[in-house]
Backbone as a chain_set.jsonl record, in Angstrom:
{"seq": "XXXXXXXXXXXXXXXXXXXXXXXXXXXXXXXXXXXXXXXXXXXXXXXXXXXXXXXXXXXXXXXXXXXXXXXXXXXXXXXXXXXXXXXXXXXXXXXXXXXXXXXXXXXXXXXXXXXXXXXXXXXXXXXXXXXXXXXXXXXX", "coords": {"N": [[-56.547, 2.454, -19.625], [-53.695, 1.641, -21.96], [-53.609, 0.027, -24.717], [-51.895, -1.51, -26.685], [-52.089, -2.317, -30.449], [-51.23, -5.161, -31.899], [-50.846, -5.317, -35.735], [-51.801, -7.847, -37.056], [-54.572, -8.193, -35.549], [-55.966, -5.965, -36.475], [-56.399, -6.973, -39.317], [-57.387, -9.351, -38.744], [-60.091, -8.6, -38.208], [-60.705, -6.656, -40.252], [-61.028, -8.65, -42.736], [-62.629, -10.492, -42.044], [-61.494, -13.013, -40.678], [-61.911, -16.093, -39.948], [-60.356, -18.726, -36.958], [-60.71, -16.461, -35.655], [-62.02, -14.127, -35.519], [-63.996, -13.259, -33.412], [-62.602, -12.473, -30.837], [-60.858, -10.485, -32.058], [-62.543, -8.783, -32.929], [-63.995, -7.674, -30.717], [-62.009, -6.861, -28.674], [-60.946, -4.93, -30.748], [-63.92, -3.472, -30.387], [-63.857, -2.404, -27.677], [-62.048, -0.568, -28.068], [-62.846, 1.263, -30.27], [-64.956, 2.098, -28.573], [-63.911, 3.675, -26.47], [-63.483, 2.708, -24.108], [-60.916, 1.264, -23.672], [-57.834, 2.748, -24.73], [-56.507, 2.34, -27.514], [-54.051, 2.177, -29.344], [-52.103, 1.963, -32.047], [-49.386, 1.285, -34.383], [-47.968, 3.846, -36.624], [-47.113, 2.743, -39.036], [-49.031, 0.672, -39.46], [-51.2, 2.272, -40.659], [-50.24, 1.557, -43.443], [-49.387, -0.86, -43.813], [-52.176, -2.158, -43.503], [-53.329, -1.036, -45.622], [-52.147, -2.182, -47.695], [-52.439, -4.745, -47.549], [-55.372, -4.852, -47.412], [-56.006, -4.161, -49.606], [-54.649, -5.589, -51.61], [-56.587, -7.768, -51.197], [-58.325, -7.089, -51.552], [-60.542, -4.583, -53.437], [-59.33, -0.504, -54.254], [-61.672, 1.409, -52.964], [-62.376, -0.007, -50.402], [-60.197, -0.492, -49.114], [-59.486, 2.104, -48.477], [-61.703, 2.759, -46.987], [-61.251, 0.789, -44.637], [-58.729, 1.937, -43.651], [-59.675, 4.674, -42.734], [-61.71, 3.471, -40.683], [-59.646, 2.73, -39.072], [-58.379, 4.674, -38.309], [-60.459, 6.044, -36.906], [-60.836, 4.717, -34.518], [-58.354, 4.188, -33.474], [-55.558, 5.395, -31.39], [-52.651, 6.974, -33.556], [-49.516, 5.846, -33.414], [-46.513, 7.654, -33.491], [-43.898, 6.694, -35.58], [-40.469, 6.723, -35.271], [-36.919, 8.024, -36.003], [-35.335, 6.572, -33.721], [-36.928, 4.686, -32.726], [-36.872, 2.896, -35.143], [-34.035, 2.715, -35.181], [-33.86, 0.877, -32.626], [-34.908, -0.992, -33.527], [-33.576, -2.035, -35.421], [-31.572, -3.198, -33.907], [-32.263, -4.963, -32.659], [-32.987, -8.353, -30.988], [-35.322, -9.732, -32.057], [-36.604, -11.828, -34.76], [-38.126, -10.326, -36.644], [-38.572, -7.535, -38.436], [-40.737, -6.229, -38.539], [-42.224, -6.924, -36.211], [-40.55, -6.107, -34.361], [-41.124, -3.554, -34.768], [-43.053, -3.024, -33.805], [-43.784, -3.289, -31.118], [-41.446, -2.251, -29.757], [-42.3, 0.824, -29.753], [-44.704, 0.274, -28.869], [-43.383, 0.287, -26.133], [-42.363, 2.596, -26.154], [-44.629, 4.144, -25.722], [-45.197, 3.838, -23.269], [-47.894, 1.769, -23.181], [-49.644, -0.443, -21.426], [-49.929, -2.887, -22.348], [-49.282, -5.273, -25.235], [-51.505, -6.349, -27.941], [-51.453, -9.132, -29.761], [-51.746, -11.814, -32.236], [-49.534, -13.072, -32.833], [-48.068, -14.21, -30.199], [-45.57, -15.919, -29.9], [-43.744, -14.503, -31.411], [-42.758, -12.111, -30.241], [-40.131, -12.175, -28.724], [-38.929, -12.733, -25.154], [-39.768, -10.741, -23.562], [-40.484, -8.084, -21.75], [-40.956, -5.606, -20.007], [-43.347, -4.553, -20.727], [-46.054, -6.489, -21.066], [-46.599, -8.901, -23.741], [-50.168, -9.934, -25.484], [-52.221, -12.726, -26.355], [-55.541, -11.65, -28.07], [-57.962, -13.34, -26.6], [-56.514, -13.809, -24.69], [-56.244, -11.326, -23.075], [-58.88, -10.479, -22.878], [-60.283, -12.619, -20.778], [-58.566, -11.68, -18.852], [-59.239, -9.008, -18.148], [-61.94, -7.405, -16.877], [-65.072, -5.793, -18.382], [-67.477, -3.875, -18.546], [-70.379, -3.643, -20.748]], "CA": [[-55.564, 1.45, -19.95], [-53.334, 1.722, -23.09], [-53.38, -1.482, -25.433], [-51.259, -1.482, -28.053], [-52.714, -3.603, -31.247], [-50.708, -5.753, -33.412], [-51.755, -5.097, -37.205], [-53.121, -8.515, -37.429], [-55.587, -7.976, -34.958], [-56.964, -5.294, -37.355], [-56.566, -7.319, -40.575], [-58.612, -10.381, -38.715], [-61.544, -8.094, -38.018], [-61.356, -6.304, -41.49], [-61.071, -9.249, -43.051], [-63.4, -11.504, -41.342], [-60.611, -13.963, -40.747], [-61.862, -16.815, -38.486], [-61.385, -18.417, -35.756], [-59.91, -15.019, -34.842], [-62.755, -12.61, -35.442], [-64.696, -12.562, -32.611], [-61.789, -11.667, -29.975], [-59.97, -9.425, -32.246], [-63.051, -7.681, -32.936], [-64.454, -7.497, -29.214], [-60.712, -6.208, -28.7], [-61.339, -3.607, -31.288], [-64.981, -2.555, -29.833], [-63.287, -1.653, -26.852], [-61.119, 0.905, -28.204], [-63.981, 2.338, -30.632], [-65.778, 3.009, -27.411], [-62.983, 3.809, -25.483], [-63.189, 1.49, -22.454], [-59.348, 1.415, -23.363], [-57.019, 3.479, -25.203], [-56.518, 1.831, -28.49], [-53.162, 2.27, -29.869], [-51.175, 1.67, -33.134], [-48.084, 2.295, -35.036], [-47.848, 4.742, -37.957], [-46.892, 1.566, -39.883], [-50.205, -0.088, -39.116], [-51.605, 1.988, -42.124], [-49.788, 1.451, -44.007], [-49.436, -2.16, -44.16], [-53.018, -2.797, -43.615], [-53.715, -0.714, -46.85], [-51.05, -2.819, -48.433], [-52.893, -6.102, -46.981], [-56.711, -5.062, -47.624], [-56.218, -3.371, -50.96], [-54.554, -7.005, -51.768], [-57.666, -8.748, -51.257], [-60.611, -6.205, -52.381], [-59.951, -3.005, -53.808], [-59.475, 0.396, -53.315], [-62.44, 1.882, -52.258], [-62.503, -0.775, -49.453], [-58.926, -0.29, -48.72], [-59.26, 3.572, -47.885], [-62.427, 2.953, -45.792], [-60.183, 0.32, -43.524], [-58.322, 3.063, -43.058], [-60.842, 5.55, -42.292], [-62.108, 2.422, -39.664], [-58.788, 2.532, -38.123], [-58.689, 6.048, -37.768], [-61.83, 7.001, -36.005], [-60.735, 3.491, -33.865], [-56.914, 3.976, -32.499], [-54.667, 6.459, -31.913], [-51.701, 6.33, -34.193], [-48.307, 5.855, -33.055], [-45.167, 7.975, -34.47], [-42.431, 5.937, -35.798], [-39.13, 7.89, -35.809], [-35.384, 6.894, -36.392], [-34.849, 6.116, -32.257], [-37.702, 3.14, -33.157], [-35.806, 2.016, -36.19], [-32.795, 1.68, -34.713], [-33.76, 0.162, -31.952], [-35.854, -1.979, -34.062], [-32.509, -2.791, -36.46], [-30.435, -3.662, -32.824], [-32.943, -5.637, -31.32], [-33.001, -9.46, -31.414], [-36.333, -9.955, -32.888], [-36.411, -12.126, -36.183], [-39.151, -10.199, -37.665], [-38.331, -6.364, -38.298], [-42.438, -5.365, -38.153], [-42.147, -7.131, -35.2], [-39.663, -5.587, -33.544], [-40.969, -1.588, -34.606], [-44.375, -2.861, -33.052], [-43.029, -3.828, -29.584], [-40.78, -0.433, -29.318], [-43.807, 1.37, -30.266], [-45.926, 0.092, -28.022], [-42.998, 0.343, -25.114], [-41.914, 3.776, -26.23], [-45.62, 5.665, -25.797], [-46.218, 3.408, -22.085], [-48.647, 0.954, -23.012], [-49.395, -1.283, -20.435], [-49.695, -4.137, -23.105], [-49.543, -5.134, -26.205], [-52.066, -7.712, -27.929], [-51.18, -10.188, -30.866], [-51.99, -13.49, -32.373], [-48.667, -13.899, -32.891], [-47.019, -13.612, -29.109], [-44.334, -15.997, -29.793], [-42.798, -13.234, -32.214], [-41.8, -11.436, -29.348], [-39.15, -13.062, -27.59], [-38.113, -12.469, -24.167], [-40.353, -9.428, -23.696], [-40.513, -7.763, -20.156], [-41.685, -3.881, -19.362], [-44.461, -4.779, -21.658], [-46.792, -8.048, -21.768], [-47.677, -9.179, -25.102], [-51.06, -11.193, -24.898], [-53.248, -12.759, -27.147], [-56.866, -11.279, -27.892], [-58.773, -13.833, -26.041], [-55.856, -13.711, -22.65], [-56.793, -9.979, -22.412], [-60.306, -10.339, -22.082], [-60.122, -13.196, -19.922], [-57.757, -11.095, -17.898], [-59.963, -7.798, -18.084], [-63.574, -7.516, -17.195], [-65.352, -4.276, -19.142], [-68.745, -3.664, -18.844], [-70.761, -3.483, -21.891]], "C": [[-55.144, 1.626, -21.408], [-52.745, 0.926, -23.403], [-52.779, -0.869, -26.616], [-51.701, -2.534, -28.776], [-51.653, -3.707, -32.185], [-51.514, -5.75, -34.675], [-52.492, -6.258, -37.486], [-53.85, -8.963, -36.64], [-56.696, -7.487, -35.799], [-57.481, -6.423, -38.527], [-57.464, -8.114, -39.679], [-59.579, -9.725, -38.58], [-61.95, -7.598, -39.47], [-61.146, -7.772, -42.832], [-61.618, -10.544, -43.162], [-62.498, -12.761, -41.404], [-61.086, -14.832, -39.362], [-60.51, -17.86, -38.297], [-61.07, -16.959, -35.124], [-60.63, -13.85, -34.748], [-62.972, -12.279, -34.513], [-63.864, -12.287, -31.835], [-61.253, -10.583, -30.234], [-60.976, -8.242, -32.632], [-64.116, -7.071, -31.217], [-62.993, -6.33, -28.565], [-61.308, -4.387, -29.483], [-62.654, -2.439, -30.959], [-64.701, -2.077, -28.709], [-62.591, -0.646, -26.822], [-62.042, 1.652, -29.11], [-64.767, 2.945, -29.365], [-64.971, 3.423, -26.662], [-63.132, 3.689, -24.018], [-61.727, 1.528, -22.189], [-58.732, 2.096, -24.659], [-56.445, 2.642, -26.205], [-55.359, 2.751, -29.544], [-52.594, 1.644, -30.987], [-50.271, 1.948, -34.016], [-48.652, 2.702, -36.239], [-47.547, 3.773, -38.873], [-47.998, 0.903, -40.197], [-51.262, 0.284, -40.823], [-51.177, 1.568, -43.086], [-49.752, 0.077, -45.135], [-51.006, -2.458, -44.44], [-53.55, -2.033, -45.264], [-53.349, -1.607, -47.729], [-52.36, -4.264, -48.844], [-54.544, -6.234, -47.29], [-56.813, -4.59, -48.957], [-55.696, -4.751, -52.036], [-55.971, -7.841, -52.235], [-59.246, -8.03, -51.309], [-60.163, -5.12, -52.911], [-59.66, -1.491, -52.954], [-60.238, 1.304, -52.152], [-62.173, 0.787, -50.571], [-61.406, -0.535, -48.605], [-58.891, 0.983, -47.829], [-60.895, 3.262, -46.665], [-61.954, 1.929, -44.639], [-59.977, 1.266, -43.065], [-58.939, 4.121, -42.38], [-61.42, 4.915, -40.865], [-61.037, 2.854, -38.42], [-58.584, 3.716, -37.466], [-59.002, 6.956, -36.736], [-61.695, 6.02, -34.54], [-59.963, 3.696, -32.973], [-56.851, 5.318, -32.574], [-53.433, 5.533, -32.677], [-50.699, 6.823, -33.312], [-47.138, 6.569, -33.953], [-44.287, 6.732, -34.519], [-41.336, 6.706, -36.081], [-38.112, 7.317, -36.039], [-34.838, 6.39, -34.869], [-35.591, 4.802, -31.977], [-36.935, 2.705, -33.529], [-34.796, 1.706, -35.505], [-32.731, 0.945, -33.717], [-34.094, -1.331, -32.113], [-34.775, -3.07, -34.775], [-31.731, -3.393, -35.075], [-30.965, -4.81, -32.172], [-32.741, -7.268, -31.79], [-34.384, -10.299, -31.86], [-35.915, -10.293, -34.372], [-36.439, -11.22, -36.936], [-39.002, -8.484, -37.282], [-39.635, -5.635, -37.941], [-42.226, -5.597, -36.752], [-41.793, -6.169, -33.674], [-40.203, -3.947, -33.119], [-42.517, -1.495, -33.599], [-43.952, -3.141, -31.768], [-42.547, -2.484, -29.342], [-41.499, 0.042, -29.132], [-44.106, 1.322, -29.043], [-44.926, 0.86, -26.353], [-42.559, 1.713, -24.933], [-43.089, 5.068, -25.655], [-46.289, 4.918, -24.516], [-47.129, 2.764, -22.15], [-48.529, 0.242, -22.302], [-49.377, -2.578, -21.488], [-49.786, -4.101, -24.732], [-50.144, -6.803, -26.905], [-51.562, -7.806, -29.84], [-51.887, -11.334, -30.919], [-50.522, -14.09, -31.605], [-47.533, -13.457, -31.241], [-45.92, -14.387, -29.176], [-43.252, -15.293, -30.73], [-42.381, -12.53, -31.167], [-41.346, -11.806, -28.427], [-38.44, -12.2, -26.311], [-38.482, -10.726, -23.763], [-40.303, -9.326, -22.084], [-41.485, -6.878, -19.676], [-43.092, -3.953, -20.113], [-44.833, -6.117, -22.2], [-47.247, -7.768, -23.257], [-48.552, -10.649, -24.594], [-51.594, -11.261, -26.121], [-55.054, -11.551, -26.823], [-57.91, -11.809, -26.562], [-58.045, -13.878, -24.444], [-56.219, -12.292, -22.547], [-57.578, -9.973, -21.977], [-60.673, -11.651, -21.101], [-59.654, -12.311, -18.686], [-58.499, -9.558, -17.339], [-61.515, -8.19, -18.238], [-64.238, -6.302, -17.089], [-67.166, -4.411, -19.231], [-69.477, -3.244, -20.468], [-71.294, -2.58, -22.379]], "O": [[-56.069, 1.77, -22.207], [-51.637, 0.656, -22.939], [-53.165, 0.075, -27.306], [-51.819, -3.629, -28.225], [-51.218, -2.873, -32.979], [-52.687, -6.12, -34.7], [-53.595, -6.155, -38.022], [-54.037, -10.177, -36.721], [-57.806, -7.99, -35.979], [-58.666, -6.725, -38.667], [-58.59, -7.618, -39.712], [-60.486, -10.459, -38.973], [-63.041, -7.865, -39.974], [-61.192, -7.362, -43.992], [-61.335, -11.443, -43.953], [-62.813, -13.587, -42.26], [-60.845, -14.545, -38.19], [-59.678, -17.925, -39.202], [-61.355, -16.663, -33.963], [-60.268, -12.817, -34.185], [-62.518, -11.191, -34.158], [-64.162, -11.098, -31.731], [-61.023, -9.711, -29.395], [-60.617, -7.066, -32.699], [-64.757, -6.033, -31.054], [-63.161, -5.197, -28.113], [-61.763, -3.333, -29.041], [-62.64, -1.217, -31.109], [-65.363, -1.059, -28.505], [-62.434, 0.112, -25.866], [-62.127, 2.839, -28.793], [-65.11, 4.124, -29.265], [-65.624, 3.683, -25.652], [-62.921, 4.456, -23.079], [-61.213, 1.718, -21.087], [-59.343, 1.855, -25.7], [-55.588, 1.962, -25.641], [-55.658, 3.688, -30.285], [-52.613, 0.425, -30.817], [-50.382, 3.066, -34.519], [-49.577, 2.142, -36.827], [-47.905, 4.242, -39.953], [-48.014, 0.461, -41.346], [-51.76, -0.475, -41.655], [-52.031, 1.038, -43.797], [-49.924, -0.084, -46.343], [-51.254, -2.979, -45.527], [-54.219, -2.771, -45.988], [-54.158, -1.91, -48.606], [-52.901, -4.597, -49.899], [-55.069, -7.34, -47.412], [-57.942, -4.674, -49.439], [-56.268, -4.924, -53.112], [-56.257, -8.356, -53.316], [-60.45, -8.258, -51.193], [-59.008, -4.852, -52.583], [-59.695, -1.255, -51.746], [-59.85, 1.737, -51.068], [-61.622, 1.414, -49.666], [-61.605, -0.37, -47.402], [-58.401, 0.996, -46.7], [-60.854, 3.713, -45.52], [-62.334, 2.301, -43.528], [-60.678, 1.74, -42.17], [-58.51, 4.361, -41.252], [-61.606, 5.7, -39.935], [-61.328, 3.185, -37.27], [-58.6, 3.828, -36.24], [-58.503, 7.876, -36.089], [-62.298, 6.393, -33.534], [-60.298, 3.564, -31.796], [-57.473, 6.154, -33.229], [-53.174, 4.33, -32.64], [-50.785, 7.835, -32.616], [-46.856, 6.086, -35.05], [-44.062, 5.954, -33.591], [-41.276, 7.341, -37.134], [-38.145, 6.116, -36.304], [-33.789, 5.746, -34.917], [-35.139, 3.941, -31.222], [-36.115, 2.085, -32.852], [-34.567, 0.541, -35.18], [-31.725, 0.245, -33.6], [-33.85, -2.343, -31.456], [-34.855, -4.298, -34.808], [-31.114, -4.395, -35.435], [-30.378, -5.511, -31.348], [-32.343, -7.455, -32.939], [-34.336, -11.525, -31.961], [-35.224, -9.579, -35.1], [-35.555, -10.923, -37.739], [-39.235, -8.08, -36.143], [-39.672, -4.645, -37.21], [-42.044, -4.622, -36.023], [-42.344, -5.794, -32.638], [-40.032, -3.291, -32.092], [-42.986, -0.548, -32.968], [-42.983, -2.84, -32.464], [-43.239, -1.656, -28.75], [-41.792, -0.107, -27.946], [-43.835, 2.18, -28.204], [-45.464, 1.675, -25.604], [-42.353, 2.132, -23.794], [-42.862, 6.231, -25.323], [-47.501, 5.043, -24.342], [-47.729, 2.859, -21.08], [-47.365, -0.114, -22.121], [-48.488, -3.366, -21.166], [-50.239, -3.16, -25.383], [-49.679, -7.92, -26.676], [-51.415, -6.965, -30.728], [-52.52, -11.839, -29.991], [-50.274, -14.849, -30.669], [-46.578, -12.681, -31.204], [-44.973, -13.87, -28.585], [-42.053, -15.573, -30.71], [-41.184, -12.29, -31.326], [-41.897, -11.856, -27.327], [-37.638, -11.273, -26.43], [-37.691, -9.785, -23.702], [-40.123, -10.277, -21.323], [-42.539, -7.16, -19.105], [-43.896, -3.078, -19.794], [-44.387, -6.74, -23.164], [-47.92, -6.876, -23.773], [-48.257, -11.663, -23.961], [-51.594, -10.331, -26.928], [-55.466, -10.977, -25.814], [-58.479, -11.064, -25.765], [-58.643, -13.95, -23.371], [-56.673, -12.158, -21.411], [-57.659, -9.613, -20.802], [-61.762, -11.415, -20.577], [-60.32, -12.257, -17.652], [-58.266, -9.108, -16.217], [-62.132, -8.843, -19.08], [-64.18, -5.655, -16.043], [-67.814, -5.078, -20.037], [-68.863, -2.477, -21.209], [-71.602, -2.615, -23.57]]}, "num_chains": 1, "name": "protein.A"}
C-alpha cells in the first residue's frame, strides 16, 4: 500500500508535538518497517529542515533529515506538479503540490492532520493519522 505523508505528520513525530504524536508516529513506524510504502514530496525536506532547524539547531535539523530518509521514499516535484499546483483550487500552495504528488506517483492515500485543506478531493482519500489505522489492521 502506498501512503503518501503530509509534512506535518513528520514535524509532529520529530517534534514531539502532542496530542498528535502517537498516531503520526505509529503512522511513521509503519513505513520504517515497511508494512506500507511510505511516501513524500521532494519539498518535505526541505521544509521540515526549514521547520526543525527553527526550533533546535543544526545538527538536529540534518539528522531529521537523515530520519526521513532511511523512512520514505521521496517524491520528485517537477514543473507538471507546479502548474498543476498554481491551477488548482486549493488555498494553500504546499497544499496543493502535496495532493498532486501524492496523485501523480498512485498512492492509494494520502494522510494529514489537516484534511480539510484539501477540498473536494476524489482519486485519492486524504485521511487523518488515527482514520488510517482505524481503517487498516497491520500486524506488529
Amino acid at each position: 500500500m502506498k501512503v503518501f505523508f503530509d509534512t506535518n505528520i513528520l514535524i509532529d513525530v520529530l517534534a514531539n508535538r502532542h496530542p498528535f504524536y502517537e498516531d503520526s508516529a505509529a503512522m511513521w513506524t509503519l513505513s520504517e518497517k515497511r508494512t506500507i510504502t511510505g511516501l513524500v514530496s521532494a519539498l518535505t525536506f526541505t521544509n521540515t529542515f526549514y521547520i526543525v532547524r527553527r526550533l533546535t539547531d543544526l545538527k538536529t535539523a540534518r539528522r531529521a533529515l537523515t530520519l526521513i530518509r532511511d523512512s520514505f521514499t521521496p517524491v520528485a516535484c517537477d514543473g507538471d506538479i507546479i502548474d498543476q499546483a498554481i491551477a488548482s483550487r486549493f488555498s494553500d500552495f504546499e497544499d496543493a503540490v502535496q495532493y498532486i504528488s501524492a496523485k501523480q506517483v498512485g498512492a492509494d492515500c494520502l494522510v494529514s492532520r489537516n484534511v480539510s485543506h484539501f477540498p473536494g478531493t476524489g482519486s485519492c482519500p486524504v485521511l487523518t493519522p488515527a482514520e488510517f489505522l482505524a481503517a487498516h489492521s497491520f500486524e506488529a
